[in-house]
C-alpha positions as CSV (number, residue, x, y, z in Angstrom):
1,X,-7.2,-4.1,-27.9
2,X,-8.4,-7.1,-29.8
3,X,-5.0,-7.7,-31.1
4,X,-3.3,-8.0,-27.4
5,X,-5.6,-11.4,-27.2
6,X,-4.7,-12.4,-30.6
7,X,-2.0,-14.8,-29.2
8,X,-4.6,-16.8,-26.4
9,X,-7.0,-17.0,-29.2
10,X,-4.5,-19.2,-31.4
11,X,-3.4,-21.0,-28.2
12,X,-7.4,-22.5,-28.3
13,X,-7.4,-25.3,-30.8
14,X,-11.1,-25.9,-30.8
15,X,-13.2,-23.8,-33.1
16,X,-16.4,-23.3,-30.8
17,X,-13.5,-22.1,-28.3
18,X,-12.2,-19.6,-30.6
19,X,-16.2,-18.3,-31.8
20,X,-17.2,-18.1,-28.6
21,X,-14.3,-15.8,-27.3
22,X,-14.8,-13.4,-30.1
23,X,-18.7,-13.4,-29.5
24,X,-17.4,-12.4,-25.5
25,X,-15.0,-10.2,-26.8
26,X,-17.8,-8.2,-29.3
27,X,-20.5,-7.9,-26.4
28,X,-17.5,-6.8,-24.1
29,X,-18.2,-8.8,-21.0
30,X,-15.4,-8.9,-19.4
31,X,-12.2,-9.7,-21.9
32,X,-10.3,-11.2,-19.0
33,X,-12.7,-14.9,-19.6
34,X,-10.6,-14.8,-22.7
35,X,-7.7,-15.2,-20.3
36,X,-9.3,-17.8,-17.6
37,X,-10.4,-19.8,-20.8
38,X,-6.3,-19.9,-22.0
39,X,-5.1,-21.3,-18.5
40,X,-7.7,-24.2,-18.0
41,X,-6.8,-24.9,-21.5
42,X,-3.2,-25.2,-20.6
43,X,-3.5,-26.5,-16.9
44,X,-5.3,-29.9,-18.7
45,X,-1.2,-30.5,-20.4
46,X,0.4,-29.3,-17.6
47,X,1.7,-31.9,-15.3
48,X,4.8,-32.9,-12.9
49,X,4.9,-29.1,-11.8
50,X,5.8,-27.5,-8.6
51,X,2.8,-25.1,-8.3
52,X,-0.7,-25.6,-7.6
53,X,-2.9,-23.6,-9.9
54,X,-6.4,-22.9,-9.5
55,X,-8.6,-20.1,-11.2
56,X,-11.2,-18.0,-10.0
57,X,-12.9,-14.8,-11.4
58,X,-14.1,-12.2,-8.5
59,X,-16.1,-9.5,-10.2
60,X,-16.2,-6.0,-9.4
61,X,-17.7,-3.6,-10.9
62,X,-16.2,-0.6,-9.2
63,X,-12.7,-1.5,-10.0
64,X,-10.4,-1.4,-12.8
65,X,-8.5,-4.6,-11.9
66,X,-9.6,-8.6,-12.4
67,X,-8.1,-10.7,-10.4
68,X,-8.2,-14.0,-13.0
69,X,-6.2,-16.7,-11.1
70,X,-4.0,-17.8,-7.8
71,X,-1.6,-20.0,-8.0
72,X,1.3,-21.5,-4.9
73,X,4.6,-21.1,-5.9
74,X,7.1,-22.8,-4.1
75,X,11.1,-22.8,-4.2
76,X,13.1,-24.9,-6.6
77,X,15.1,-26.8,-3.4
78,X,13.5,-28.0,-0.1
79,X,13.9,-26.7,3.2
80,X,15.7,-28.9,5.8
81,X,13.4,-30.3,8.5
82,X,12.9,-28.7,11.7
83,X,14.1,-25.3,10.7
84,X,12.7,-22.3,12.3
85,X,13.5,-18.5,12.0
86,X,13.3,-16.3,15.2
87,X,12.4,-12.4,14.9
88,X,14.0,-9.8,16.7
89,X,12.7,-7.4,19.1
90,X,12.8,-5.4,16.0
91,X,10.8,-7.0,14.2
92,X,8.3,-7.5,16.5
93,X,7.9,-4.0,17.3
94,X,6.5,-3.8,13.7
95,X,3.9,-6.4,14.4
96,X,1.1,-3.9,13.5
97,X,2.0,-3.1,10.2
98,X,2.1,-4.7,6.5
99,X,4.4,-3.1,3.5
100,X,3.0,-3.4,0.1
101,X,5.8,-2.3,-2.9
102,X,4.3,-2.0,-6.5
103,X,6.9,-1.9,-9.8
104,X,5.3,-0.7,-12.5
105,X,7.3,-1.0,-15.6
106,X,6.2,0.2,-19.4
107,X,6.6,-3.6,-20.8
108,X,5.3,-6.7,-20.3
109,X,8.6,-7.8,-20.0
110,X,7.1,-11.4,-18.0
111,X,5.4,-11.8,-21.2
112,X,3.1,-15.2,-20.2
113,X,3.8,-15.6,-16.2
114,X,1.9,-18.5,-15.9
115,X,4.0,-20.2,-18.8
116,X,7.3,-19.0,-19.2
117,X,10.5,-19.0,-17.0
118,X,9.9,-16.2,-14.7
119,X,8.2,-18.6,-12.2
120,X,11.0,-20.9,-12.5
121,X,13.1,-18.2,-11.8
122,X,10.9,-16.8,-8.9
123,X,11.3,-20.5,-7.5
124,X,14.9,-20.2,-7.3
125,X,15.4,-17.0,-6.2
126,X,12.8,-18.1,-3.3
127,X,15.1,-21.0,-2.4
128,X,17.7,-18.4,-0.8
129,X,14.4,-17.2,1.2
130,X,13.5,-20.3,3.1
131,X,11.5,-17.5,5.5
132,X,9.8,-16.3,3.3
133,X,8.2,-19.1,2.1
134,X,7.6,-20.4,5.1
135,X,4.3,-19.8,7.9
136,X,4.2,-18.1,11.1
137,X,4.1,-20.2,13.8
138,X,4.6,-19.7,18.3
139,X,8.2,-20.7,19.4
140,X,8.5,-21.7,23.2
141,X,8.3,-18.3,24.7
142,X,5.2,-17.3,22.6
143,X,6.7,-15.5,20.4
144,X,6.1,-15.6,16.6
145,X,8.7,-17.5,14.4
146,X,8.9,-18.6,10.9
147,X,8.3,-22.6,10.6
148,X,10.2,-22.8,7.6
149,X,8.4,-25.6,5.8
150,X,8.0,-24.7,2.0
151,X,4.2,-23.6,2.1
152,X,4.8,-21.5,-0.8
153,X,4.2,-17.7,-1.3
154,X,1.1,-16.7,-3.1
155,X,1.2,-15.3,-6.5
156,X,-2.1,-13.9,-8.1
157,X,-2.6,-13.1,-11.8
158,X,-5.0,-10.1,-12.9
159,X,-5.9,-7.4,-15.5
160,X,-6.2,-3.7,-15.3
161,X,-8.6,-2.4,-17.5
162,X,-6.6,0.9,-18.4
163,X,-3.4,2.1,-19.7
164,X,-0.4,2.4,-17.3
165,X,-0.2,5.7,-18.1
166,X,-3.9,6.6,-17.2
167,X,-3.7,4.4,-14.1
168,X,-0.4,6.9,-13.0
169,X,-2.3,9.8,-13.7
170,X,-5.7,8.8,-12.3
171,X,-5.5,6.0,-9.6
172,X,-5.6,6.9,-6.0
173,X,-4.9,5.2,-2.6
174,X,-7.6,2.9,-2.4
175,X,-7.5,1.8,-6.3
176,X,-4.0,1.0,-6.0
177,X,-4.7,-1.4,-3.5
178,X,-5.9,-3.7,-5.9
179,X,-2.5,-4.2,-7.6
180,X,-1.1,-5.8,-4.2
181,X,-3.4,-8.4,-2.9
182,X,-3.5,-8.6,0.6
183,X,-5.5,-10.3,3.5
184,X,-4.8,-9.2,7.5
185,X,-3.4,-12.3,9.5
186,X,-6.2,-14.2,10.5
187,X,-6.1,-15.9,14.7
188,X,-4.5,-19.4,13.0
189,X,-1.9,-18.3,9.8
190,X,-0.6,-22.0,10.0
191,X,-1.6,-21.9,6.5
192,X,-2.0,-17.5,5.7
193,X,0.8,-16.6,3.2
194,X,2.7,-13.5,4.7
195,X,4.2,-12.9,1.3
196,X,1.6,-12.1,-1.6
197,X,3.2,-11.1,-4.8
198,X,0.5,-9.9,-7.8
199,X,1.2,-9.6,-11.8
200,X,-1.4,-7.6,-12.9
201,X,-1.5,-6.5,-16.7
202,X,-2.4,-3.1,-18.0
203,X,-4.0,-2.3,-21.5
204,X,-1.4,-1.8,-24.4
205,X,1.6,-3.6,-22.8
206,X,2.3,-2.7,-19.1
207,X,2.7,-4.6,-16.1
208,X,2.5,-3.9,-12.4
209,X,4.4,-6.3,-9.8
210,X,2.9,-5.9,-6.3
211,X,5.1,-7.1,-3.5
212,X,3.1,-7.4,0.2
213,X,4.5,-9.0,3.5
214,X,3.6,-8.5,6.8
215,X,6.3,-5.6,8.6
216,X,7.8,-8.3,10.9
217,X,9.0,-10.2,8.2
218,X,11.1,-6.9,6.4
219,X,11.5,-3.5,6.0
220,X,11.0,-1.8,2.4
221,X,15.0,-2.8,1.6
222,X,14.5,-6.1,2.6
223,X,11.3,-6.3,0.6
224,X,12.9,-4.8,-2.3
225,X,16.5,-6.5,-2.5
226,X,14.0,-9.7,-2.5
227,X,12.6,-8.5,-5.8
228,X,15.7,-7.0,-7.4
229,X,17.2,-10.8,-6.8
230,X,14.4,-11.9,-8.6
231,X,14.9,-10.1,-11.3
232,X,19.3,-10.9,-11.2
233,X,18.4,-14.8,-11.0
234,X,15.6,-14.1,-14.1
235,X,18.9,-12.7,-16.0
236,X,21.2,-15.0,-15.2
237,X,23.3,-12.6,-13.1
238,X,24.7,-13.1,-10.0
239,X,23.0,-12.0,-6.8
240,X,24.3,-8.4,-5.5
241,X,22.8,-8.9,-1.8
242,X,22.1,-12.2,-0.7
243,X,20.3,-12.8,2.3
244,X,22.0,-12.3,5.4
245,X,20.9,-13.5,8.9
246,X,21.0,-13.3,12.6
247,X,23.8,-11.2,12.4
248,X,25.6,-10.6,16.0
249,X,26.0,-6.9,16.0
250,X,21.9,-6.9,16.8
251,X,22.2,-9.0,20.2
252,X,22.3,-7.7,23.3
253,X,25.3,-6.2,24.9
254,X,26.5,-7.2,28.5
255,X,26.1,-3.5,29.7
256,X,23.1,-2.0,28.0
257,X,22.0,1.4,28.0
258,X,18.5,2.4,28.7
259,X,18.9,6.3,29.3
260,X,19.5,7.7,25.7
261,X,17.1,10.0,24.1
262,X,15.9,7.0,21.9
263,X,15.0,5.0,24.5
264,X,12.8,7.8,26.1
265,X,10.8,8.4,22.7
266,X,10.3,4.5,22.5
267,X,8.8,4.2,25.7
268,X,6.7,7.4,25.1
269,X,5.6,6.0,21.8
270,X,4.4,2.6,22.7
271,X,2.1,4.3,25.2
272,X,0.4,6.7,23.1
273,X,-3.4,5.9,22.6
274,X,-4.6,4.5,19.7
275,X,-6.1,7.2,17.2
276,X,-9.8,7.9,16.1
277,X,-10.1,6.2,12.3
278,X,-10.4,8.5,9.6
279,X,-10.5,8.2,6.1
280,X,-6.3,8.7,4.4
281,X,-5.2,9.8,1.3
282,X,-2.4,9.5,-0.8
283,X,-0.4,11.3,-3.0
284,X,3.1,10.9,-4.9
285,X,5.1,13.7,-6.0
286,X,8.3,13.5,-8.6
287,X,10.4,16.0,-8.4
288,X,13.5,16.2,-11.1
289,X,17.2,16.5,-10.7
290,X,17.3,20.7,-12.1
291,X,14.5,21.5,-9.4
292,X,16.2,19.6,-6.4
293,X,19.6,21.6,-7.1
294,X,18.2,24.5,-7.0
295,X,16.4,23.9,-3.8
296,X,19.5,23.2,-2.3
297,X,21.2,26.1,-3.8
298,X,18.7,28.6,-2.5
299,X,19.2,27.2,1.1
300,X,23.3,27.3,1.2
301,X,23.4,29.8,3.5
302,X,21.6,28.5,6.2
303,X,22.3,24.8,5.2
304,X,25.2,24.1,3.2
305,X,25.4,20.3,3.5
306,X,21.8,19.8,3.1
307,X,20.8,16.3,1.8
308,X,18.0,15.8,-0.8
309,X,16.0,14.4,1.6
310,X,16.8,17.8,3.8
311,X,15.1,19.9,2.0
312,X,12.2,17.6,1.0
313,X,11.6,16.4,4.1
314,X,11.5,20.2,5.6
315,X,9.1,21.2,2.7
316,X,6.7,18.9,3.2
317,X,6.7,18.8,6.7
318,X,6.3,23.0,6.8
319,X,3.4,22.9,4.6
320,X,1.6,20.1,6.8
321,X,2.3,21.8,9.8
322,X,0.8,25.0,8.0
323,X,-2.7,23.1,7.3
324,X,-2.6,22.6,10.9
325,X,-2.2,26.1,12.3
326,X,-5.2,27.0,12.4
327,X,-5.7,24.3,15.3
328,X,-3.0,24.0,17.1
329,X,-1.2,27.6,16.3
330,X,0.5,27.3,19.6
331,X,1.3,23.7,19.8
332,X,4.5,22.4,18.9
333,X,5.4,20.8,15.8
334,X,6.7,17.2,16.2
335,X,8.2,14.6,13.2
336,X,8.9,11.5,13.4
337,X,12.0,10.0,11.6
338,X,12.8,7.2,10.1
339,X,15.7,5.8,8.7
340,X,17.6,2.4,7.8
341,X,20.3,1.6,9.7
342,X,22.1,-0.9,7.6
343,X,25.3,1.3,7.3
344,X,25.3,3.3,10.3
345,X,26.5,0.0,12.7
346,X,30.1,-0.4,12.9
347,X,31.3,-2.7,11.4
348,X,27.6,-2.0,9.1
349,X,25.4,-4.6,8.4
350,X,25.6,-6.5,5.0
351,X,23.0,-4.8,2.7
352,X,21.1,-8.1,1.8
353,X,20.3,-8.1,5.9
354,X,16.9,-9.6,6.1
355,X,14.4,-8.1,8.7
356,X,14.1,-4.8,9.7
357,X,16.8,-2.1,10.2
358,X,14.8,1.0,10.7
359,X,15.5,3.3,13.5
360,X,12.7,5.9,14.9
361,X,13.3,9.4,16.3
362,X,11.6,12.7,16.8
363,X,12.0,16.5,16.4
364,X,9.9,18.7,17.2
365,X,10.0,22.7,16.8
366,X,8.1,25.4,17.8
367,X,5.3,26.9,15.8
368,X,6.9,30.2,15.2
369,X,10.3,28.6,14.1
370,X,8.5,26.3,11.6
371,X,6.5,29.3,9.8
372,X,8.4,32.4,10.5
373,X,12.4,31.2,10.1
374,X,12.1,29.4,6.8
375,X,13.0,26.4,4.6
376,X,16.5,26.6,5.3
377,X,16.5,27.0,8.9
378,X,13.8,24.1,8.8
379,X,16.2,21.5,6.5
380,X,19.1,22.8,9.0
381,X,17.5,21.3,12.1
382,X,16.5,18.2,10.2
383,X,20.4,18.0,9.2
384,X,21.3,18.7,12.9
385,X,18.7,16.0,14.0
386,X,19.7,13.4,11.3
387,X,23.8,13.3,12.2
388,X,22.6,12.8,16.1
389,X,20.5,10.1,15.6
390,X,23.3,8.2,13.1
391,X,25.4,7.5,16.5
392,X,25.3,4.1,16.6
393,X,25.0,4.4,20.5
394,X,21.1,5.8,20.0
395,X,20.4,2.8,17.2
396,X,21.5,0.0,19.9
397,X,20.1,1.7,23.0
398,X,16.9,1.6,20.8
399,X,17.2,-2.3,20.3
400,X,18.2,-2.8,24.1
401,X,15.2,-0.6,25.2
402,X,12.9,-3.2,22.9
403,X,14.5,-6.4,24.3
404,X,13.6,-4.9,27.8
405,X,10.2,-5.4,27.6
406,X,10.7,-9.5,27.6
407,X,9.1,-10.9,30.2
408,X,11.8,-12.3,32.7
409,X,10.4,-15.6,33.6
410,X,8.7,-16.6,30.0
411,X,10.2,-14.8,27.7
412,X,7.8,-13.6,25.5
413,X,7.9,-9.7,24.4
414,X,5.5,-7.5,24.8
415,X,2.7,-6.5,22.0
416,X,3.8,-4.3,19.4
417,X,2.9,-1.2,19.4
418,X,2.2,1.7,16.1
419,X,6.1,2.6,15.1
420,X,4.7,5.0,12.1
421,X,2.1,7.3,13.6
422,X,0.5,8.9,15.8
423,X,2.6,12.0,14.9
424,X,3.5,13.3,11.2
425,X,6.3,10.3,10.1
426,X,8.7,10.8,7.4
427,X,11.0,7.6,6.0
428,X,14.3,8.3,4.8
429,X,15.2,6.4,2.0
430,X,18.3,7.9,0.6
431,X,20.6,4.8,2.0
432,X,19.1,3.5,-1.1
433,X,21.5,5.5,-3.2
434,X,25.4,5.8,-3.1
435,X,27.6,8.4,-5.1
436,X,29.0,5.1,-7.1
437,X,25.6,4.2,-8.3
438,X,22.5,3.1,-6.7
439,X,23.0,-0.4,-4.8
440,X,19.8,-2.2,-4.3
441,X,17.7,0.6,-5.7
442,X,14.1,-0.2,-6.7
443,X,14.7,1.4,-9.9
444,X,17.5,-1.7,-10.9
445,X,15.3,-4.2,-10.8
446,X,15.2,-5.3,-14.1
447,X,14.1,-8.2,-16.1
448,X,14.9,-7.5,-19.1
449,X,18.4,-5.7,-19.7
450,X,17.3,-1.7,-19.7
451,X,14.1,-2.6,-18.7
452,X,13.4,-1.6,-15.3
453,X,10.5,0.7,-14.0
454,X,9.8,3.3,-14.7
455,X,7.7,4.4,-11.2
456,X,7.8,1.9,-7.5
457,X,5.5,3.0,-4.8
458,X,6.0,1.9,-1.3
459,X,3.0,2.5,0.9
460,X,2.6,0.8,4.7
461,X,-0.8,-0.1,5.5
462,X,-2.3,0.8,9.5
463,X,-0.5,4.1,9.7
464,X,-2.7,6.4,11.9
465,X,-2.7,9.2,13.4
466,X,-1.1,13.0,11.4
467,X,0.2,10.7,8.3
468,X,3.2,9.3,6.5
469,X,5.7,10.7,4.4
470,X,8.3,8.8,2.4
471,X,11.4,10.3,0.3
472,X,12.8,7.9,-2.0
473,X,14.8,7.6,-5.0
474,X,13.7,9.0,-9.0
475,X,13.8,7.3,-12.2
476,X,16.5,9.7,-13.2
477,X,19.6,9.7,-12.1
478,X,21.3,12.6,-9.6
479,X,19.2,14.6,-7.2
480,X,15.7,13.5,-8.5
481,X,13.6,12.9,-5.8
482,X,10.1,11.0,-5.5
483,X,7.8,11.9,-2.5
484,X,5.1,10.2,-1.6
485,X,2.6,11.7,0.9
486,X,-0.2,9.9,3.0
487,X,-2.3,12.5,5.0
488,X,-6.2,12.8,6.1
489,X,-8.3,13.3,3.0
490,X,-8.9,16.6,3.5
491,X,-5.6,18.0,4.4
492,X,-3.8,15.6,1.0
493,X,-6.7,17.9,-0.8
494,X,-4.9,20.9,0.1
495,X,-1.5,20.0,-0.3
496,X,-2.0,19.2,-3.3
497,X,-2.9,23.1,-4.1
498,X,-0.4,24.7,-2.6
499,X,1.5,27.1,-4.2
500,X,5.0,26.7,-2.4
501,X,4.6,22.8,-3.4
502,X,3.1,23.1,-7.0
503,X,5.8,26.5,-7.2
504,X,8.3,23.4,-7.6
505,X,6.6,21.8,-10.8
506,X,6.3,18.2,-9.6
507,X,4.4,15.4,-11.1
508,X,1.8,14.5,-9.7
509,X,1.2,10.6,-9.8
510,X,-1.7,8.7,-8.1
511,X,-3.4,11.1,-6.9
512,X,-6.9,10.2,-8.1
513,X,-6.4,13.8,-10.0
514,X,-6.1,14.1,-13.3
């Protein structure tokens, strides 16, 4: 481990600089001084920059990760004065909810953030994203808007005080927190960052990038196109999906259309009370290519144009529902759906759409038909459910039915309500893939050529209520699926035991098992 300081030590010129990090390094108080003692060294030389740096070391002895400093960064070209972004009814709607994405990738492949180019690069790629860097503000109606004034996004610097591998195998919910730096919106955010991103080093080479926003601002592709132009403008490569906004499919039509099925559940769902706290857990399962075909070979009969996310989806959500019986054996089962919308618009929306795109629905079946009919018949209904709810006629009555709750005479919306939650909610993220290739994928994002990560977790903080499940893309190409499961402590305990889930040989990744 000595060695992986070797380079700060020759960076300090002074001898009592060098004897006295090797006398902190022998005693083994906390090797990341080593690090804060390198950037004051440096900040004293550095001048003319676009980024305010300070440093700061927050101690905990219960965690794995240091944070060692903070710095602004801003983007390479000014905003123009007096520009604002508006939100849509949309994104207002997910008001209640923050998205925090972590990259983890098996190289330091940033090498000395603070130093080299990738901030540079970070600053231009953030030029394109004037909303992003930007504050939240009130427009005239009382709505929030984006004051797009250049504040910067916050970008924190920290060690992890473990391999990437044992922090896979070992980390849980809570733990992994610490790798995405995030503070709630305080009553004034004049000056609150709602974009934090976090480089945080692991022991022997790895590196974790933690993305967090607040949910208004984007939805997980948003979020995620953001980094992989980071990582296009680092390389020198043109940008796949640049930013789009405002795009006019998402206003309002001049006959709208309040009495879908859509509509109904949105209304139902902003009323629903909010939830007794308890304690969530979290778990992510990766299951490969060989074992999702032949999932979907064993349910051809009763499904033969099941999707990946089909089968996973059903699976997950029979076994939950089984943990459950003994409660409610008589109840019936209800999930929650969600999916990007992006492409189901005609004409679709550009990819690089910034905002959110996500469209809600529910399905709910009856206890018998969950337990006693089978996987197959399960995935079918999903499938069933999942081409309805693509009619662009429910996405739009959906968006309508949001706009509708504007007050007439001021028109300022009404408060958001909890979009994932109170019942079981499972994201669909297989727009992320395309039989071409994947376009916009997590796992693209690359700094280095044939570099990119090798695991992304998405997780959405203040989900309540039954629990959150998320279907995304694999490292490996094809069918490879990973899963990523947020449930009540308890109930996440026994999921991870059971035999019709572990009878599919997934890894199991930040867990807090080993």
């Amino acid at each position: 481990m000595f060695l992986n300081y070797l380079p700060l030590l020759l960076h300090c010129s002074s001898p009592p600089a060098f004897y006295f990090i090797c006398y902190i390094y022998i005693y083994n108080k906390l090797s990341y001084i080593v690090y804060v003692i390198y950037l004051l060294h440096h900040c004293l030389f550095l001048s003319g920059n676009i980024y305010i740096i300070y440093t700061y070391i927050m101690s905990n002895s219960n965690s794995r990760v240091t944070v060692l400093s903070k710095l602004t960064t801003v983007s390479s070209r000014p905003v123009g004065p007096d520009h604002t972004h508006s939100f849509t009814a949309l994104d207002h709607a997910m008001g209640l909810h923050s998205l925090h994405i972590i990259f983890y990738f098996k190289d330091n492949i940033l090498n000395d953030f603070d130093l080299d180019h990738s901030r540079v690069s970070l600053s231009e790629t953030l030029s394109l994203y004037p909303q992003v860097t930007g504050r939240l503000t009130r427009d005239e109606n009382g709505n929030w808007a984006v004051k797009c004034n250049d504040a910067g996004v916050r970008v924190v610097k920290a060690l992890v005080g473990t391999t990437l591998d044992e922090w896979l195998s070992s980390a849980d919910m809570l733990e992994e927190k610490d790798l995405t730096v995030w503070d709630d919106m305080p009553d004034d955010p004049s000056t609150w960052s709602p974009f934090r991103v976090q480089v945080s080093e692991f022991e022997g080479g790895g590196l974790a990038i933690g993305l967090s926003c607040t949910h208004m601002h984007a939805d997980p592709t948003s979020a995620t196109i953001l980094l992989n132009s980071w990582t296009q403008v680092h390389r020198r490569q043109p940008i796949t999906h640049p930013p789009f906004y405002s795009p006019p499919k998402l206003h309002l039509r001049p006959v709208t259309n309040l009495q879908t099925q859509s509509a109904t559940f949105y209304e139902t769902k902003s009323k629903q009370p909010m939830q007794c706290t308890v304690q969530m857990a979290s778990a992510t399962f990766r299951f490969s290519h060989a074992t999702i075909k032949q999932l979907l070979l064993e349910i051809h009969e009763k499904c033969p144009d099941a999707t990946p996310f089909d089968v996973l989806a059903a699976l997950f959500w029979s076994r939950v529902a089984r943990l459950k019986a003994g409660k409610n054996n008589d109840q019936r089962r209800s999930l929650t759906v969600c999916v990007d919308f992006r492409k189901l618009l005609r004409p679709p929306l550009p990819v690089g759409y910034y905002g959110n795109a996500l469209h809600f629905s529910q399905l709910s079946l009856g206890s018998e038909e969950m337990e006693g009919c089978g996987l197959g018949h399960v995935a079918e209904r999903l499938h069933h459910h999942m081409s309805r709810i693509e009619e662009e006629e429910e996405i739009l009555s959906a968006m309508e039915w949001l706009e509708s709750r504007k007050d007439e005479e001021t028109g300022k919306l009404a408060a958001p309500f909890r979009m994932y939650g109170p019942e079981l909610t499972c994201v669909n993220m297989e727009h992320m893939i395309v039989k071409s290739g994947p376009t916009g994928n997590e796992y693209t994002a690359m700094f280095d050529e044939d570099a990119g990560p090798v695991h992304v977790s998405y997780n959405v903080g203040n989900v309540e209520g039954e629990g959150l499940i998320m279907v995304m893309p694999g490292p490996e190409e094809g069918l490879g699926r990973t899963v990523t499961v947020t449930l009540p402590s308890k109930q996440l305990g026994e999921l991870c035991e059971d035999e019709a889930v572990l009878g599919l040989h997934p890894k199991l990744l930040l867990s807090g098992r080993h």
